[in-house]
SEVORO-712112 format. One record per residue: residue number from 1; residue in one letter; chain; x, y, z of N, C-alpha, C, CB in turn. Coordinates in nm, 2 decimals, always signed. Glycine has a CB too. Layout:
BEGIN
+-----+--------+--------+--------+--------+--------+--------+--------+--------+--------+--------+--------+--------+--------+--------+
| num | residu | chaine |    n_x |    n_y |    n_z |   ca_x |   ca_y |   ca_z |    c_x |    c_y |    c_z |   cb_x |   cb_y |   cb_z |
+-----+--------+--------+--------+--------+--------+--------+--------+--------+--------+--------+--------+--------+--------+--------+
| NUM |      a |      A |      X |      Y |      Z |      X |      Y |      Z |      X |      Y |      Z |      X |      Y |      Z |
...
+-----+--------+--------+--------+--------+--------+--------+--------+--------+--------+--------+--------+--------+--------+--------+
This chain:
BEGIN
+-----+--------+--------+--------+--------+--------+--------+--------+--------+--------+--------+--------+--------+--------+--------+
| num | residu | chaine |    n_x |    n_y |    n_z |   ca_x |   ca_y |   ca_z |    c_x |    c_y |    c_z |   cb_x |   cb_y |   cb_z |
+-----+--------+--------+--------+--------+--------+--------+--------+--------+--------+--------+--------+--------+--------+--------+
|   1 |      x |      A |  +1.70 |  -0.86 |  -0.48 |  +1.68 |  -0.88 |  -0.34 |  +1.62 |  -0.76 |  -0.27 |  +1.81 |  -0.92 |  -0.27 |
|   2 |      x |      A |  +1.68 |  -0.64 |  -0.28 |  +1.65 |  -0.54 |  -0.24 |  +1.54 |  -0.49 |  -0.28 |  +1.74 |  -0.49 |  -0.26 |
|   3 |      x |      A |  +1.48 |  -0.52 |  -0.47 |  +1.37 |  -0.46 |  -0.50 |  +1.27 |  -0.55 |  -0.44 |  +1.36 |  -0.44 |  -0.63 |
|   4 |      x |      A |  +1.28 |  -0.68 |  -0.39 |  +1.17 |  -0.74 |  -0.31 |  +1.13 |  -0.70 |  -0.19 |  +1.19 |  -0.86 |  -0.29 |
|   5 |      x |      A |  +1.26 |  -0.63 |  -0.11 |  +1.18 |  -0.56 |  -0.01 |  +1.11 |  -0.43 |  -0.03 |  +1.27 |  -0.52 |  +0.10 |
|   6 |      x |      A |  +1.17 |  -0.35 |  -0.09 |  +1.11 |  -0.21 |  -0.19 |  +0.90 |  -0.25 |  -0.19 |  +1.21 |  -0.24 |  -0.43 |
|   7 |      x |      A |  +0.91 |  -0.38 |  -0.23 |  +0.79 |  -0.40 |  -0.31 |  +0.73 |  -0.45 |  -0.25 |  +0.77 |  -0.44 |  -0.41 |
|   8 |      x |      A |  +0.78 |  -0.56 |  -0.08 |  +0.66 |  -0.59 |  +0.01 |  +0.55 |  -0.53 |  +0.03 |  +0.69 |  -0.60 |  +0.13 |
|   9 |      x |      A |  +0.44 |  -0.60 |  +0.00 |  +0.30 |  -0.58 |  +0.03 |  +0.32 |  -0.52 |  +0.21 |  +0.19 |  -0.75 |  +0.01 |
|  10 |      x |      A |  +0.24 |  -0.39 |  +0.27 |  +0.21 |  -0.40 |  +0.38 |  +0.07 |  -0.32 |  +0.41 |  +0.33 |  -0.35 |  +0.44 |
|  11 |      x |      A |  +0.00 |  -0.34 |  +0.41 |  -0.16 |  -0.29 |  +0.44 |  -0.20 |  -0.27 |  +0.28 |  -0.18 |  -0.13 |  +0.55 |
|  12 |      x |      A |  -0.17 |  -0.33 |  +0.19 |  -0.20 |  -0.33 |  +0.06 |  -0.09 |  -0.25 |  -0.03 |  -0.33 |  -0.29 |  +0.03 |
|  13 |      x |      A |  -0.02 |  -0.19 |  +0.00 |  +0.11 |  -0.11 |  -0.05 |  +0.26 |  -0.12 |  -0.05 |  +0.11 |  -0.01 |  +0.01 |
|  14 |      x |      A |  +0.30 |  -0.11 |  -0.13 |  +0.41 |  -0.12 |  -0.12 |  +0.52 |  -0.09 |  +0.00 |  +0.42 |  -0.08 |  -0.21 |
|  15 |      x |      A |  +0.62 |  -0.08 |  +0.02 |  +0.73 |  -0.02 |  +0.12 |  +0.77 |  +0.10 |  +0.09 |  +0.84 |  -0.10 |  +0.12 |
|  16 |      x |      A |  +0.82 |  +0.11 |  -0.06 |  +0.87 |  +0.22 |  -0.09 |  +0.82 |  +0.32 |  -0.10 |  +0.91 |  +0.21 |  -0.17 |
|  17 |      x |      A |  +0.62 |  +0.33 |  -0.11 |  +0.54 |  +0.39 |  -0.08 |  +0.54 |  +0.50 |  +0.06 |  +0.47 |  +0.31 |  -0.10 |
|  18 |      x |      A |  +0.49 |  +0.42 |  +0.16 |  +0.56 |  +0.45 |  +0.31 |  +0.69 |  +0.51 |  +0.31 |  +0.58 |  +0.32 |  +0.41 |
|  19 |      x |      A |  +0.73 |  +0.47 |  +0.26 |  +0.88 |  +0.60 |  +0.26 |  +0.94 |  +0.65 |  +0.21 |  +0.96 |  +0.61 |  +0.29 |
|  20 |      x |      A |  +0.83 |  +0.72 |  +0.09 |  +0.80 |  +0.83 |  +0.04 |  +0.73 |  +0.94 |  +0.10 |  +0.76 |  +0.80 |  -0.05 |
|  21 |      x |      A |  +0.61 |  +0.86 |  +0.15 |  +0.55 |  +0.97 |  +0.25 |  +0.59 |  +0.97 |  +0.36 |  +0.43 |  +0.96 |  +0.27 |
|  22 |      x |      A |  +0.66 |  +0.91 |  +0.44 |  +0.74 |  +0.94 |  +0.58 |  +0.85 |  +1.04 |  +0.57 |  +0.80 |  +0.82 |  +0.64 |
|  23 |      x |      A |  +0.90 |  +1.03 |  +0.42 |  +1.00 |  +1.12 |  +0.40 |  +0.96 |  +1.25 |  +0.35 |  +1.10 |  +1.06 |  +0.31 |
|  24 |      x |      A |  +0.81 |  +1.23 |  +0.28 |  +0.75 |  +1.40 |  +0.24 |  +0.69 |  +1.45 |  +0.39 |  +0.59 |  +1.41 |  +0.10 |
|  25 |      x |      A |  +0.69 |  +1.38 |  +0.50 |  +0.60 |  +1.41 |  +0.65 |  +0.74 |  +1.49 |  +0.70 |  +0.53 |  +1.24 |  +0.79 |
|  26 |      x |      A |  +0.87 |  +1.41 |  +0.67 |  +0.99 |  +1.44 |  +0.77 |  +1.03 |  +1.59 |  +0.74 |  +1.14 |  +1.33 |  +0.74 |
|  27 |      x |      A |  +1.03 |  +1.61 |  +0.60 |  +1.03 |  +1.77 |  +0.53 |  +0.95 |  +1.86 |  +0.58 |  +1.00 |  +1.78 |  +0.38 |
|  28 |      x |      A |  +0.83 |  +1.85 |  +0.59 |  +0.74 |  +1.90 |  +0.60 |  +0.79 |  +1.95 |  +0.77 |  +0.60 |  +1.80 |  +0.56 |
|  29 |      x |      A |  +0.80 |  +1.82 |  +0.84 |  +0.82 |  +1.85 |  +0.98 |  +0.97 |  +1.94 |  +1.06 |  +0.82 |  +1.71 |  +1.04 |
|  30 |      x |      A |  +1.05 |  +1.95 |  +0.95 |  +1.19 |  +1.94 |  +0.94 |  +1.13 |  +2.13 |  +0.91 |  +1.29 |  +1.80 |  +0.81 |
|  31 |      x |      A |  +1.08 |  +2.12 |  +0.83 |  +1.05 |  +2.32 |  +0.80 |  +0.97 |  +2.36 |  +0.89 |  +0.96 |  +2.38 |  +0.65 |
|  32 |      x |      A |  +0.87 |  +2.28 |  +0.93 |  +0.78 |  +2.40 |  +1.04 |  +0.88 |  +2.39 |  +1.16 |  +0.59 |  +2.33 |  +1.09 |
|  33 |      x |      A |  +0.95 |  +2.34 |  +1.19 |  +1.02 |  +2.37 |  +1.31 |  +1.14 |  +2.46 |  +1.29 |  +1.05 |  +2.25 |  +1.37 |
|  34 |      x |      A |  +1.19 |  +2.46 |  +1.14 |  +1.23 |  +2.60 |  +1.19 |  +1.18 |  +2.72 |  +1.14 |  +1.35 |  +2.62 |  +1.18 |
|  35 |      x |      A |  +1.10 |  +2.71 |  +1.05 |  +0.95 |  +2.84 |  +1.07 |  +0.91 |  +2.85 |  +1.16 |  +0.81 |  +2.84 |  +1.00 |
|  36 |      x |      A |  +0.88 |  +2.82 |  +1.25 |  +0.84 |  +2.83 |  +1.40 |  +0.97 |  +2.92 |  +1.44 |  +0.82 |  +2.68 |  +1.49 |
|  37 |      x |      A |  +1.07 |  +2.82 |  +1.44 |  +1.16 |  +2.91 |  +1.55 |  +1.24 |  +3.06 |  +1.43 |  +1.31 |  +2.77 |  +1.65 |
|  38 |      x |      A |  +1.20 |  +3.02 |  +1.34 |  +1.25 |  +3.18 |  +1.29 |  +1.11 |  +3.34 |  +1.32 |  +1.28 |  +3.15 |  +1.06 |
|  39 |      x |      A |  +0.99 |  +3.26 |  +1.34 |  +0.86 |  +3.32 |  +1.38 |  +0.92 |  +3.39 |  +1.53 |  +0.72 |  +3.20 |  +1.39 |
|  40 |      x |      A |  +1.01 |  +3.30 |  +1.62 |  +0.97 |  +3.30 |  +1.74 |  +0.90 |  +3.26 |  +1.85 |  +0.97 |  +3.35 |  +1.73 |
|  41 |      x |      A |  +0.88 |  +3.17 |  +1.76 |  +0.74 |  +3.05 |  +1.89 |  +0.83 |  +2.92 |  +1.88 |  +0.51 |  +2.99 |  +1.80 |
|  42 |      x |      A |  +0.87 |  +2.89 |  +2.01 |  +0.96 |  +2.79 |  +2.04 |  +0.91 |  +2.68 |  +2.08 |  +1.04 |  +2.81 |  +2.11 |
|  43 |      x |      A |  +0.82 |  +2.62 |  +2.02 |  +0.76 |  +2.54 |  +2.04 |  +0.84 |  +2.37 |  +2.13 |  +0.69 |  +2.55 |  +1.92 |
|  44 |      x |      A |  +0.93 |  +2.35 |  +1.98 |  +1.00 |  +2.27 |  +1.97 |  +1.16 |  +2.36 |  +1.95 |  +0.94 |  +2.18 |  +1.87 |
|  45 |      x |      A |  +1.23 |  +2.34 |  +2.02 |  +1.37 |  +2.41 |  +2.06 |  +1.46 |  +2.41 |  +1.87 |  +1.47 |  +2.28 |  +2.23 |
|  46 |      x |      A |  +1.49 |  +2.50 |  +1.81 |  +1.60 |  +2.51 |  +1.76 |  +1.68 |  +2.40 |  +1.72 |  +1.66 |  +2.56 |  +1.82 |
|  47 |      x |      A |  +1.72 |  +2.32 |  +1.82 |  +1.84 |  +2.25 |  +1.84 |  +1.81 |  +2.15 |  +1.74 |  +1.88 |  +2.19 |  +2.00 |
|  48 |      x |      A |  +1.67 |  +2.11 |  +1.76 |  +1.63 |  +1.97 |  +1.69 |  +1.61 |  +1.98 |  +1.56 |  +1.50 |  +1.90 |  +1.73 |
|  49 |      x |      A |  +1.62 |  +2.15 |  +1.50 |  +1.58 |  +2.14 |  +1.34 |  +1.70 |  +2.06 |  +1.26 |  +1.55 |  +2.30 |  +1.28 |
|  50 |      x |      A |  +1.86 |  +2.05 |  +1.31 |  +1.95 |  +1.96 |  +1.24 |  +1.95 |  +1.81 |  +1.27 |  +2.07 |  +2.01 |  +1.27 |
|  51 |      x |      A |  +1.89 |  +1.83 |  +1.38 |  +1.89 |  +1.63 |  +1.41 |  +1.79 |  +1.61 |  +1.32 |  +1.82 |  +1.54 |  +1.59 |
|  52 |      x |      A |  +1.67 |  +1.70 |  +1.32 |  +1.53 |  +1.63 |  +1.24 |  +1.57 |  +1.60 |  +1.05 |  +1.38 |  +1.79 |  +1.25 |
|  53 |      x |      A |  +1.67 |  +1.71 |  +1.03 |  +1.72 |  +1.69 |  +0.90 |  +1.80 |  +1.63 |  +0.87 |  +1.74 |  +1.76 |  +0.84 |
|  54 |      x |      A |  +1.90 |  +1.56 |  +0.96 |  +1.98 |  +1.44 |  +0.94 |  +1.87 |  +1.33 |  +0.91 |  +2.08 |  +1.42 |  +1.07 |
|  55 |      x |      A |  +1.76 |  +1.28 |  +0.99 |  +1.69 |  +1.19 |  +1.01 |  +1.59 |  +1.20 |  +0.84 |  +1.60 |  +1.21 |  +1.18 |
|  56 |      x |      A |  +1.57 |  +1.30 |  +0.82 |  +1.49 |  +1.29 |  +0.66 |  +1.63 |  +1.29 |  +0.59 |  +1.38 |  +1.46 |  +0.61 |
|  57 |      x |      A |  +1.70 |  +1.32 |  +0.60 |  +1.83 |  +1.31 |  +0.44 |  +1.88 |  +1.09 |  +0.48 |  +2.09 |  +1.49 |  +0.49 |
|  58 |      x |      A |  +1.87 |  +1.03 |  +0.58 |  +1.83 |  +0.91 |  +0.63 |  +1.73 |  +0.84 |  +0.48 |  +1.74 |  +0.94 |  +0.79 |
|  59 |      x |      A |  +1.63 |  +0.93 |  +0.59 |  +1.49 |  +0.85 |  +0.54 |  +1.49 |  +0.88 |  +0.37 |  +1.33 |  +0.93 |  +0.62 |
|  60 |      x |      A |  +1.50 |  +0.99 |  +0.35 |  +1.52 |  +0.99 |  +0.17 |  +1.61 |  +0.90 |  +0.13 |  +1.57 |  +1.13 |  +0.10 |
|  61 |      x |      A |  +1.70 |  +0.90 |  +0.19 |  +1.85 |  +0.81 |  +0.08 |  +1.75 |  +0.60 |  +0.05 |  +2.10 |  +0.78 |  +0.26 |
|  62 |      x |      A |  +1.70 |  +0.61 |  +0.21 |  +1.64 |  +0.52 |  +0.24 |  +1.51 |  +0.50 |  +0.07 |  +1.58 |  +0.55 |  +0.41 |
|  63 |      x |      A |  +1.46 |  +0.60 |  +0.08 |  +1.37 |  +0.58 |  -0.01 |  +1.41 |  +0.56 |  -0.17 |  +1.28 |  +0.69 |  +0.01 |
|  64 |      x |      A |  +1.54 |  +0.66 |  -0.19 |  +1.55 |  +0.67 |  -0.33 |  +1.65 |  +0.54 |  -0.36 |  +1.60 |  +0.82 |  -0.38 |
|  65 |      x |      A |  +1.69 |  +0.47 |  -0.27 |  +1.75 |  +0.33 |  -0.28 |  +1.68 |  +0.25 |  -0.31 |  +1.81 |  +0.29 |  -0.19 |
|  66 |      x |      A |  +1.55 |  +0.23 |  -0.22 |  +1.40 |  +0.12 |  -0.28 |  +1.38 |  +0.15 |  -0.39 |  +1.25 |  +0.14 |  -0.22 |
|  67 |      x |      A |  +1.36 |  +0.30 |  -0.45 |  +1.31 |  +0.33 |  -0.61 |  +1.44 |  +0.25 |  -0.69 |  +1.30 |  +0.52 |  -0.65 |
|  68 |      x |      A |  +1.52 |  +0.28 |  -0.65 |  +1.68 |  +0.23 |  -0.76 |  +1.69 |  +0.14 |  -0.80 |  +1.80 |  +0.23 |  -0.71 |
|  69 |      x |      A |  +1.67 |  +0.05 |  -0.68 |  +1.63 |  -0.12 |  -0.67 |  +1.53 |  -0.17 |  -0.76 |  +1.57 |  -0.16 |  -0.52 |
|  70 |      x |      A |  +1.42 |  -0.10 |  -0.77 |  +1.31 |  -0.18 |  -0.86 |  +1.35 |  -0.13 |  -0.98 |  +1.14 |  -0.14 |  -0.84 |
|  71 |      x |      A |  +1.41 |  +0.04 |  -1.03 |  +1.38 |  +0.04 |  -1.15 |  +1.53 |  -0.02 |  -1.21 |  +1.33 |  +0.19 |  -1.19 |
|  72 |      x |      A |  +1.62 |  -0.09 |  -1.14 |  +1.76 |  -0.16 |  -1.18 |  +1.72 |  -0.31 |  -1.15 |  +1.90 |  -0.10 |  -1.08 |
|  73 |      x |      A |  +1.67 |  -0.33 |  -1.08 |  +1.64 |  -0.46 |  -1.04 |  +1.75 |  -0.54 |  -1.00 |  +1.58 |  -0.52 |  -1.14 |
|  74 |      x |      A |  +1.79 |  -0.44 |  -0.87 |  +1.93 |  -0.52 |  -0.79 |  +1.88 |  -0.55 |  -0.62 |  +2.10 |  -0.40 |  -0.80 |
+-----+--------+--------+--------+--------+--------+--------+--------+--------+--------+--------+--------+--------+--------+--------+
């Protein structure tokens, strides 16, 4: 059930695809903000670098559950 959503077609790709790369964007976004604020350019306040990494450890669990799904086939 689960690997069928994993494997919905959406603009020719899979699901699990999209969030893999939403979850390599969230990392990515999740370090420059606090490289920034360890630089000292506060662009984006501090505060949000733990919300932002709650929201990617989310989105990863999210992702490596879709992978789990297809390669278990539950």
């Amino acid at each position: 059930m689960i690997s069928k959503i994993a494997l919905t077609l959406f603009l020719g790709f899979p699901l699990v695809m999209y969030s893999g790369i939403l979850t390599f964007l969230m990392i990515l976004f999740t370090a420059t903000v606090g490289l920034l604020n360890f630089k000292g350019i506060f662009i984006i306040p501090f505060k949000w670098h733990p919300k932002l990494a709650v929201i990617t450890i989310i989105i990863a669990m999210i992702h490596a559950f879709f992978g789990l799904s297809i390669l278990f086939n539950f």
